[in-house]
Gaussian input, Z-matrix of N, CA and C with variables (Angstrom, degrees):
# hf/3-21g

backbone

0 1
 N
 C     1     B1
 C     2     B2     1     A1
 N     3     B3     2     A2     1     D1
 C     4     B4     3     A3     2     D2
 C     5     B5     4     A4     3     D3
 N     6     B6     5     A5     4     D4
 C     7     B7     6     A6     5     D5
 C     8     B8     7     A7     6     D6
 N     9     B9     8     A8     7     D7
 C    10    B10     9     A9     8     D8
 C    11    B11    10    A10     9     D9
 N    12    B12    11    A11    10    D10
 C    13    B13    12    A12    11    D11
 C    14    B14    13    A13    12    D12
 N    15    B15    14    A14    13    D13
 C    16    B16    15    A15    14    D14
 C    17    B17    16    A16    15    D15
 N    18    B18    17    A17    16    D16
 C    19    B19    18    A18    17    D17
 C    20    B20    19    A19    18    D18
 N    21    B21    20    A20    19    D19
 C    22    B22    21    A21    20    D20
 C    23    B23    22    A22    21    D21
 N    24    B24    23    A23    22    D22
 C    25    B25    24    A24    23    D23
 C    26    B26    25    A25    24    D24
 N    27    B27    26    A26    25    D25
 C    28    B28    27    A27    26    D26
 C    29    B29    28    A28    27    D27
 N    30    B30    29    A29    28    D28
 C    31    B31    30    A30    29    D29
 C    32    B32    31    A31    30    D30
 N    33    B33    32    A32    31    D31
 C    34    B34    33    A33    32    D32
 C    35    B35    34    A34    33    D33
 N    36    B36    35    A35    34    D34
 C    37    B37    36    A36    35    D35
 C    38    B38    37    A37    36    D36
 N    39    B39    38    A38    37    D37
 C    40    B40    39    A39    38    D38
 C    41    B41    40    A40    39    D39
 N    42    B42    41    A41    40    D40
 C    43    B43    42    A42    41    D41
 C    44    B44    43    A43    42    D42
 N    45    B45    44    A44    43    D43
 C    46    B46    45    A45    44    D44
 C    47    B47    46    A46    45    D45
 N    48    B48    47    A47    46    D46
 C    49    B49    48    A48    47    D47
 C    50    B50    49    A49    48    D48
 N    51    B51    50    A50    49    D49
 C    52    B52    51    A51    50    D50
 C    53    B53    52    A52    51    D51
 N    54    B54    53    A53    52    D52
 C    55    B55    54    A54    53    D53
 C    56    B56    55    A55    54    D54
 N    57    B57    56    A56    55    D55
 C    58    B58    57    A57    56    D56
 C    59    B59    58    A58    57    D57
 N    60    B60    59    A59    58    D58
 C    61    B61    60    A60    59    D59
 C    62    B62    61    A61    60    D60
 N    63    B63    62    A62    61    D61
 C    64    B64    63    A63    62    D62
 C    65    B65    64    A64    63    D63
 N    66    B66    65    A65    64    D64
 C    67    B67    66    A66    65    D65
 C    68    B68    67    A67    66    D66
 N    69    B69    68    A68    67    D67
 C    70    B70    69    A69    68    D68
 C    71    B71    70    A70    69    D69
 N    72    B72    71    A71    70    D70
 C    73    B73    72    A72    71    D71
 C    74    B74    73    A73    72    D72
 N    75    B75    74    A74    73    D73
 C    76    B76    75    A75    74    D74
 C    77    B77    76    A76    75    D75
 N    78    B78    77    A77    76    D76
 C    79    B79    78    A78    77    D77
 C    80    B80    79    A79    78    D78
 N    81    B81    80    A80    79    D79
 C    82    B82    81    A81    80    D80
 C    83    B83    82    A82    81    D81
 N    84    B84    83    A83    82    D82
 C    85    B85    84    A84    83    D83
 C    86    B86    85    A85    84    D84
 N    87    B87    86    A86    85    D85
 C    88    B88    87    A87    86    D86
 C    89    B89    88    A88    87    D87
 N    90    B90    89    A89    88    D88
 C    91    B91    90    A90    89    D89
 C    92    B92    91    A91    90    D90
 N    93    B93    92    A92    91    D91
 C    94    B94    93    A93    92    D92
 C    95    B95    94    A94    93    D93
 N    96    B96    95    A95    94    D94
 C    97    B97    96    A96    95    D95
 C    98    B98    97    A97    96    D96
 N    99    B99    98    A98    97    D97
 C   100   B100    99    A99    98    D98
 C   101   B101   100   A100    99    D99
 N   102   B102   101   A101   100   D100
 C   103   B103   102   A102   101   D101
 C   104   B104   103   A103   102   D102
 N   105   B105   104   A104   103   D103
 C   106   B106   105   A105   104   D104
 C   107   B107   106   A106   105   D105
 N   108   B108   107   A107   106   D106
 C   109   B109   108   A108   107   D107
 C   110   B110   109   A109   108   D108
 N   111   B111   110   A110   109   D109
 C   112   B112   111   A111   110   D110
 C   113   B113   112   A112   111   D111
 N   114   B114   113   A113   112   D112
 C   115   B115   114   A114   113   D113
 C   116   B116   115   A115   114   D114
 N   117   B117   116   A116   115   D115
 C   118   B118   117   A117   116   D116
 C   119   B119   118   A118   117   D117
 N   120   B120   119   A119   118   D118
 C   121   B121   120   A120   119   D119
 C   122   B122   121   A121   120   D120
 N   123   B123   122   A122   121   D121
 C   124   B124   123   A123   122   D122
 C   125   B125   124   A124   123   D123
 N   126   B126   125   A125   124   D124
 C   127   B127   126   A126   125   D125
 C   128   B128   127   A127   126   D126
 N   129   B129   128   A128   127   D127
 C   130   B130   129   A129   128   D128
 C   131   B131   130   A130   129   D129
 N   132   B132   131   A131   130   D130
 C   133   B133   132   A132   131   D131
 C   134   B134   133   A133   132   D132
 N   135   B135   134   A134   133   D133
 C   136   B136   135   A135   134   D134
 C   137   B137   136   A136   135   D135
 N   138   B138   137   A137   136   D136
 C   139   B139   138   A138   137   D137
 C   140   B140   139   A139   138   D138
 N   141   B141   140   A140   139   D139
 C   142   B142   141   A141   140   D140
 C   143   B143   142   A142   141   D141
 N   144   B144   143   A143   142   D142
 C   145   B145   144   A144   143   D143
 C   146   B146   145   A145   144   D144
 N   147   B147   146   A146   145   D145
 C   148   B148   147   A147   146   D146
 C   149   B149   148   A148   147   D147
 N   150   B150   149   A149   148   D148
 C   151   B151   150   A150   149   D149
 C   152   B152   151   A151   150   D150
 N   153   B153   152   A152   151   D151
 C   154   B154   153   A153   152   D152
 C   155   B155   154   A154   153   D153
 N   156   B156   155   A155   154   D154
 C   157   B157   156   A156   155   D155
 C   158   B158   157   A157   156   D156
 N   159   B159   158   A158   157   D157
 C   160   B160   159   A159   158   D158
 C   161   B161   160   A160   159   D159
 N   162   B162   161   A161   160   D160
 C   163   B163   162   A162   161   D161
 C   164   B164   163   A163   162   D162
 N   165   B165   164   A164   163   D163
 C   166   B166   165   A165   164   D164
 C   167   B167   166   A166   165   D165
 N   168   B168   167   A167   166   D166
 C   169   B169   168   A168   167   D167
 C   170   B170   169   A169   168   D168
 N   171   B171   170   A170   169   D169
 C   172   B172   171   A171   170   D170
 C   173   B173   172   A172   171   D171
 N   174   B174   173   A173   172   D172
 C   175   B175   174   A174   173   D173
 C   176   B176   175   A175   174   D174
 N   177   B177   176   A176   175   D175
 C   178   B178   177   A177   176   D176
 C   179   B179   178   A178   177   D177
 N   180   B180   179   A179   178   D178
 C   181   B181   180   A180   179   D179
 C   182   B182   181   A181   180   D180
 N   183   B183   182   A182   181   D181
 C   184   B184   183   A183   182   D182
 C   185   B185   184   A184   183   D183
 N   186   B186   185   A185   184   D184
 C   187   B187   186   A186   185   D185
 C   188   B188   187   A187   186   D186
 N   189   B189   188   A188   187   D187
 C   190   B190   189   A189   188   D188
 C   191   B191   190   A190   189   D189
 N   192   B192   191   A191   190   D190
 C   193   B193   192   A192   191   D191
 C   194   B194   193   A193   192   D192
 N   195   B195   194   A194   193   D193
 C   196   B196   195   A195   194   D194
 C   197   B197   196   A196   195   D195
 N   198   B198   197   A197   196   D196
 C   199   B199   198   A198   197   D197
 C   200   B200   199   A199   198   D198
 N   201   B201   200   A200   199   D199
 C   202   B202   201   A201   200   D200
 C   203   B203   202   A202   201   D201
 N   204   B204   203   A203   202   D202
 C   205   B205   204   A204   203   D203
 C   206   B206   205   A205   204   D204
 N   207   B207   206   A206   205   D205
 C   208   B208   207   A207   206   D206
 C   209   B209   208   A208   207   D207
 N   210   B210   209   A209   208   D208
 C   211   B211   210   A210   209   D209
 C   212   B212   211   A211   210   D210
 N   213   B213   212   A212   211   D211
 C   214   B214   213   A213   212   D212
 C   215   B215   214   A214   213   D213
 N   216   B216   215   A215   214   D214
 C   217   B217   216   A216   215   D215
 C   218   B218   217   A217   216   D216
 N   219   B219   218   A218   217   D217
 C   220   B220   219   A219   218   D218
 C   221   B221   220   A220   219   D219
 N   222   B222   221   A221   220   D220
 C   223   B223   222   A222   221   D221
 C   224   B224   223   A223   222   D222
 N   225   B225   224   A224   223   D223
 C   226   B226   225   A225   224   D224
 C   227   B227   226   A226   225   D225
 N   228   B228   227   A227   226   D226
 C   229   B229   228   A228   227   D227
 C   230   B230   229   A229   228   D228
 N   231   B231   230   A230   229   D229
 C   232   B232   231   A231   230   D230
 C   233   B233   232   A232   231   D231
 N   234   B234   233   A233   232   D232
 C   235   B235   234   A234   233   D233
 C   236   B236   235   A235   234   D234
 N   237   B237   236   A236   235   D235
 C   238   B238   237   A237   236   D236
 C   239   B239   238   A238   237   D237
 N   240   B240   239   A239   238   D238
 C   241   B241   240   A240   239   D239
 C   242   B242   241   A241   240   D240
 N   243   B243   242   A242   241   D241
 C   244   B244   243   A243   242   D242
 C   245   B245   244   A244   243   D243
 N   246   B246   245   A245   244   D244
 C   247   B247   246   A246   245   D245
 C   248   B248   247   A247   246   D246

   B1=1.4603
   B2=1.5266
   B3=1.4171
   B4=1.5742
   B5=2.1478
   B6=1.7260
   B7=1.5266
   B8=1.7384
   B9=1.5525
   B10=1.1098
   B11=1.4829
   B12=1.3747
   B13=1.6387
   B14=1.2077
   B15=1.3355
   B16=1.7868
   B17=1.5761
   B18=1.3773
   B19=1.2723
   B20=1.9362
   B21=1.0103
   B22=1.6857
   B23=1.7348
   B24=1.4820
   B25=1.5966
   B26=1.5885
   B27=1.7539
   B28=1.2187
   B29=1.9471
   B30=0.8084
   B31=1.2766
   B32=1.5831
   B33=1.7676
   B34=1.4106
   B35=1.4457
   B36=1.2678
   B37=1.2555
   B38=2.0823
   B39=1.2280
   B40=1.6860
   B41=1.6603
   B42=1.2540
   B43=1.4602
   B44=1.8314
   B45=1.4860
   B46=0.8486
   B47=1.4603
   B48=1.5260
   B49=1.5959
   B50=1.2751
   B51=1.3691
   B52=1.2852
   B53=1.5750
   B54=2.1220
   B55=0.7141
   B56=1.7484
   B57=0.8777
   B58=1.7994
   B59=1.2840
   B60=1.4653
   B61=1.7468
   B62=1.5230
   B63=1.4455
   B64=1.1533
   B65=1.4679
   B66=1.3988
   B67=1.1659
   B68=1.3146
   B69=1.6362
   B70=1.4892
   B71=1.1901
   B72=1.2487
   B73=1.6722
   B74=1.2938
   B75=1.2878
   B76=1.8319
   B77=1.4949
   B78=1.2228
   B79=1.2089
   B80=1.8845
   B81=1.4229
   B82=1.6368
   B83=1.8360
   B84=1.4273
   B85=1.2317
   B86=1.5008
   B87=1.5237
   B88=1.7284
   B89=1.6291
   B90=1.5744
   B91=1.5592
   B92=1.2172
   B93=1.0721
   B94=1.6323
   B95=1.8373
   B96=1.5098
   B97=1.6260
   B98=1.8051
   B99=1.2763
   B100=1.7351
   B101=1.5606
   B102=1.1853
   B103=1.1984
   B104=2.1948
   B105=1.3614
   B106=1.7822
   B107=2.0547
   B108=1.0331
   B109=1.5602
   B110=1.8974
   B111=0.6511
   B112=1.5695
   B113=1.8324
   B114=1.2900
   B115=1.6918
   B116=1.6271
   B117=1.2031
   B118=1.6184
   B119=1.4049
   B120=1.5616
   B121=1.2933
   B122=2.0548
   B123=1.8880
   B124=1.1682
   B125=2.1508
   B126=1.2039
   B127=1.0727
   B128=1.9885
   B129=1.4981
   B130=1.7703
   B131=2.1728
   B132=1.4943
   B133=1.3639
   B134=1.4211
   B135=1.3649
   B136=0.7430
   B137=2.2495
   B138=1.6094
   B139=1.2591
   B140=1.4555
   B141=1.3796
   B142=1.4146
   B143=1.5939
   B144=1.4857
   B145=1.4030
   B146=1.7088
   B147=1.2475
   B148=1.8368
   B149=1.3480
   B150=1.9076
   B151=1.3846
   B152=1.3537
   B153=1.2622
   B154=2.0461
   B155=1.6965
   B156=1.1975
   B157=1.4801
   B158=1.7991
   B159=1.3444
   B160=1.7471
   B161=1.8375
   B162=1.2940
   B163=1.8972
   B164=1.6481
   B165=1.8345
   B166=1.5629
   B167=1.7230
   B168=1.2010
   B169=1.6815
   B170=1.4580
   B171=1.1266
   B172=2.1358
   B173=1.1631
   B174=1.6175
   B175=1.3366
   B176=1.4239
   B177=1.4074
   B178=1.3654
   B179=1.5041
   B180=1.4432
   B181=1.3393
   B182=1.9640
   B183=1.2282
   B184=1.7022
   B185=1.6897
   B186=1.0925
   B187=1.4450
   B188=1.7711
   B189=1.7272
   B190=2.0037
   B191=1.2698
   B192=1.6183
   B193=0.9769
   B194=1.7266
   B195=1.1653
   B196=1.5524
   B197=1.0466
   B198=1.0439
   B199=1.9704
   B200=1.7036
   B201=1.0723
   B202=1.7392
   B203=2.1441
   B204=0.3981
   B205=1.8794
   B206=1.6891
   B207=1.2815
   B208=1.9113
   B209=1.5399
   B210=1.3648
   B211=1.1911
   B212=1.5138
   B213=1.3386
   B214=2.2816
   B215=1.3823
   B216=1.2874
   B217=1.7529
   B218=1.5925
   B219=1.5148
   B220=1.5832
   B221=1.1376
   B222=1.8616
   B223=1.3179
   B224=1.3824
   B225=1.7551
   B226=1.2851
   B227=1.3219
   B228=1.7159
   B229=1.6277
   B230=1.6730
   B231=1.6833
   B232=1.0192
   B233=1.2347
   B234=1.0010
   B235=2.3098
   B236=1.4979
   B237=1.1751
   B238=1.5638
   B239=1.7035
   B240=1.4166
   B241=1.4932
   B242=1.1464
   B243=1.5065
   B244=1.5823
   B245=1.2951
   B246=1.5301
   B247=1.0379
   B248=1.7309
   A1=107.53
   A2=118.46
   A3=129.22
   A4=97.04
   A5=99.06
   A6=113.26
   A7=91.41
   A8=128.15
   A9=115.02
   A10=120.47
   A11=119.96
   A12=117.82
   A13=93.42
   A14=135.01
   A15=117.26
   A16=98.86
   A17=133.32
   A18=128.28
   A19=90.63
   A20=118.47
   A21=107.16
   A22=99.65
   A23=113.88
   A24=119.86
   A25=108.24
   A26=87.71
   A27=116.11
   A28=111.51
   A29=139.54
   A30=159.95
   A31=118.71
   A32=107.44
   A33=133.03
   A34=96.55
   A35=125.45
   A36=130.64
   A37=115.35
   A38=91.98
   A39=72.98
   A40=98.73
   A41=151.24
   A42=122.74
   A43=125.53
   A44=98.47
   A45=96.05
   A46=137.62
   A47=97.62
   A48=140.00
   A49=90.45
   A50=125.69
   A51=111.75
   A52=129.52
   A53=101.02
   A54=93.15
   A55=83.38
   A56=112.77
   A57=104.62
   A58=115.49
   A59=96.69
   A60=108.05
   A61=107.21
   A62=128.23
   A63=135.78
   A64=101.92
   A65=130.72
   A66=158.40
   A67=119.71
   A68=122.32
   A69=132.45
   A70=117.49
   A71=131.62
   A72=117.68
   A73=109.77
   A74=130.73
   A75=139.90
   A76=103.50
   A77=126.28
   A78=112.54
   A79=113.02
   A80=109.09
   A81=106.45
   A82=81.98
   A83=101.77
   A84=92.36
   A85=121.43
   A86=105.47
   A87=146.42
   A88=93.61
   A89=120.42
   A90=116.13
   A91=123.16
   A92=133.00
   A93=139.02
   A94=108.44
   A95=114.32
   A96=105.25
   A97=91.11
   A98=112.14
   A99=107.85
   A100=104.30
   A101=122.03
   A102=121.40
   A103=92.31
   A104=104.98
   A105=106.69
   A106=71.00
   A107=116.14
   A108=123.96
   A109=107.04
   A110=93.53
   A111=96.69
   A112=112.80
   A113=97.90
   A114=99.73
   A115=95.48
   A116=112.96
   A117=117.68
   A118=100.74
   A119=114.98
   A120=106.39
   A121=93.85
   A122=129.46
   A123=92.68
   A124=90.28
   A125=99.93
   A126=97.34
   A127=106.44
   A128=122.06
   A129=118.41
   A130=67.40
   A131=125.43
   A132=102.61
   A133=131.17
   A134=155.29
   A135=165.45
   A136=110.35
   A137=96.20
   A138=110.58
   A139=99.95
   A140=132.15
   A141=137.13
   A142=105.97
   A143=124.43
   A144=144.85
   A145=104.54
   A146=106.56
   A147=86.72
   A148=94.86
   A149=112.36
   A150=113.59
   A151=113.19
   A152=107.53
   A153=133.17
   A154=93.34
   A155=140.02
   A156=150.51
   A157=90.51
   A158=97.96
   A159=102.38
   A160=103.02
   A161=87.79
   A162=108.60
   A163=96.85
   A164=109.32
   A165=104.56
   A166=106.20
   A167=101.48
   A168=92.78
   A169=119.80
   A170=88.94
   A171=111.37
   A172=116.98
   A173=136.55
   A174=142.21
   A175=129.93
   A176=85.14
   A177=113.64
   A178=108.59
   A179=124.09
   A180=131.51
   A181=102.56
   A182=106.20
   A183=101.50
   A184=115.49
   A185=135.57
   A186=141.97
   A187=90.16
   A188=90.21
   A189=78.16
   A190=81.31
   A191=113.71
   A192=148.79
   A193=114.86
   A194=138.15
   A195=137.48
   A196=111.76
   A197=136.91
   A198=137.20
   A199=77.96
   A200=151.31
   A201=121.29
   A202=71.81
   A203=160.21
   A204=151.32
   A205=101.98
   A206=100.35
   A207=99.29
   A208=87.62
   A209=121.65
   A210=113.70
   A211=135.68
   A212=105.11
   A213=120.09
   A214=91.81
   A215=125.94
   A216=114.69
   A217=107.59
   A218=127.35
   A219=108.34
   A220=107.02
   A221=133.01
   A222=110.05
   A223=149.04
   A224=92.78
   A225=132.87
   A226=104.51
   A227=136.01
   A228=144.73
   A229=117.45
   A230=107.44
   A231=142.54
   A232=98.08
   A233=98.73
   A234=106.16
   A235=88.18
   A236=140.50
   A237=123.49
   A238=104.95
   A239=106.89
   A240=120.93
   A241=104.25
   A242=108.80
   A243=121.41
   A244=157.39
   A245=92.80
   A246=117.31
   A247=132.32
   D1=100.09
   D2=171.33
   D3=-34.38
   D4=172.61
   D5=-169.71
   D6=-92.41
   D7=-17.42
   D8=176.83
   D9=-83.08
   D10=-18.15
   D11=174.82
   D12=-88.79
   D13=-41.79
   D14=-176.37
   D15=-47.96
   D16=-65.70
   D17=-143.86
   D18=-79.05
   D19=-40.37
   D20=-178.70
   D21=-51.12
   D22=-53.12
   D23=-178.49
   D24=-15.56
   D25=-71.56
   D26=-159.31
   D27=-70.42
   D28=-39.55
   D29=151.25
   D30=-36.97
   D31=-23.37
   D32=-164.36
   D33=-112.06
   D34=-36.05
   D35=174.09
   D36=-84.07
   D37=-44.74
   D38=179.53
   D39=-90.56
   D40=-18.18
   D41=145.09
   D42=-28.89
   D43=-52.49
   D44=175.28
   D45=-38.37
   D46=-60.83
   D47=177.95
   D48=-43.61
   D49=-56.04
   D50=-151.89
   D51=-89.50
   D52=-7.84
   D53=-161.28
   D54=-98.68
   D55=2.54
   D56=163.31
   D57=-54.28
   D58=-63.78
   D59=-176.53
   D60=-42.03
   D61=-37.31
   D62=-166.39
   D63=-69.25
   D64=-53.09
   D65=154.31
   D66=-18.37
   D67=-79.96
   D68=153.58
   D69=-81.36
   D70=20.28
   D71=149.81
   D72=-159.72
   D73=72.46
   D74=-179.97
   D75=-47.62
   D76=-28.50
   D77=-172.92
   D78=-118.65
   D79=146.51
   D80=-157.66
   D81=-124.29
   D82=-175.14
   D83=157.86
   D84=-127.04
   D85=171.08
   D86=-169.43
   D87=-36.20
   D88=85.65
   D89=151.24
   D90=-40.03
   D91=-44.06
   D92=177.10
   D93=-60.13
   D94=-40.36
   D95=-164.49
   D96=-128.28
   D97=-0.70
   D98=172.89
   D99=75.68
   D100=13.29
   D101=150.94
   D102=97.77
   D103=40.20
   D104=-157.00
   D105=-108.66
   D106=-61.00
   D107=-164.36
   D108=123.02
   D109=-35.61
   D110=177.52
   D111=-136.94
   D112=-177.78
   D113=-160.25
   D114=-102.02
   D115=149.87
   D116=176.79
   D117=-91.49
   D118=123.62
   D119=-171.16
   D120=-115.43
   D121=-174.33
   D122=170.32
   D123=-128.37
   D124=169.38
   D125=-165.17
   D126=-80.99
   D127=-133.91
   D128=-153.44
   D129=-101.54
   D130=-63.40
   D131=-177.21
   D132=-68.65
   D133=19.43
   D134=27.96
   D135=-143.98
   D136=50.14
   D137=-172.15
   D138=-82.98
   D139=142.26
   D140=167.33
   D141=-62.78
   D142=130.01
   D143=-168.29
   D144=-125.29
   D145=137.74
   D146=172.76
   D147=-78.59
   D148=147.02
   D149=159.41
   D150=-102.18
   D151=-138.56
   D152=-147.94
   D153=-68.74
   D154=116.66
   D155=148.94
   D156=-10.24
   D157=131.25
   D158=174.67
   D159=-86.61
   D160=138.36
   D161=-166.88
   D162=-63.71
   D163=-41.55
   D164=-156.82
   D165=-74.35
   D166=-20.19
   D167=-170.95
   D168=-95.47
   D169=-12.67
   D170=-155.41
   D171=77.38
   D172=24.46
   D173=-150.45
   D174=16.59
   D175=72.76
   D176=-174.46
   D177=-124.88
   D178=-15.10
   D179=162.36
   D180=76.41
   D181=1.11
   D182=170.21
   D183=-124.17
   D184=169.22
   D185=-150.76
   D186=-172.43
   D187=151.31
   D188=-175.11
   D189=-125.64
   D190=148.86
   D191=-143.87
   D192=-81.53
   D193=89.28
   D194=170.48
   D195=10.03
   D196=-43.36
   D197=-163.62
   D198=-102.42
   D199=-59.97
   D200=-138.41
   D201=-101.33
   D202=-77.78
   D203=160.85
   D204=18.42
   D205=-38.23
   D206=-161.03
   D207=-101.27
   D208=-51.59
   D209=-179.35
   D210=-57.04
   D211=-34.80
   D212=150.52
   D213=-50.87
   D214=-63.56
   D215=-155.69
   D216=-72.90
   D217=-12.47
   D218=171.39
   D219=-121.04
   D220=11.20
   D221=132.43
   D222=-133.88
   D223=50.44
   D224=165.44
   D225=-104.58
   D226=4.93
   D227=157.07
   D228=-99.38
   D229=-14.07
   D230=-172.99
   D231=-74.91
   D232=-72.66
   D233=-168.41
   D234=-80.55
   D235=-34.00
   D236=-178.52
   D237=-48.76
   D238=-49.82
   D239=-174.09
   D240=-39.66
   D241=-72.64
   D242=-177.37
   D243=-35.49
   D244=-20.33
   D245=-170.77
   D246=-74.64

């Protein structure tokens, strides 16, 4: 097996992979708050306090995922077409 079908293989397989994940789980979690909903702030003794609701998620602690993001946007252009 030449180095160019290994890397197509492989390239063919985690597309794949990923677009499952995209599939059975659209939503990942909140890079900005780690998926908590808000930010851990610490208080005047230095005890952890919940802080300020995180802006990017709506403190909701989920974010939907780049691949199912692209996939709403071309076939939600799809049925626009169709119509």
């Amino acid at each position: 097996m030449s180095l160019a079908a290994l890397a197509t293989a492989f390239l063919l397989i985690v597309t794949l992979g990923y677009v499952l994940k995209c599939w059975l789980s659209p939503f990942g979690d909140c890079r900005k708050c780690a998926g908590m909903g808000h930010a851990l702030t610490a208080d005047r003794k230095g005890k952890p306090k919940r802080g300020r609701d995180c802006r990017r998620c709506h403190a909701t602690g989920k974010r939907i995922r780049v691949g199912r993001w692209i996939y709403n946007r071309a076939a939600r252009t799809y049925r626009a077409g169709t119509r």
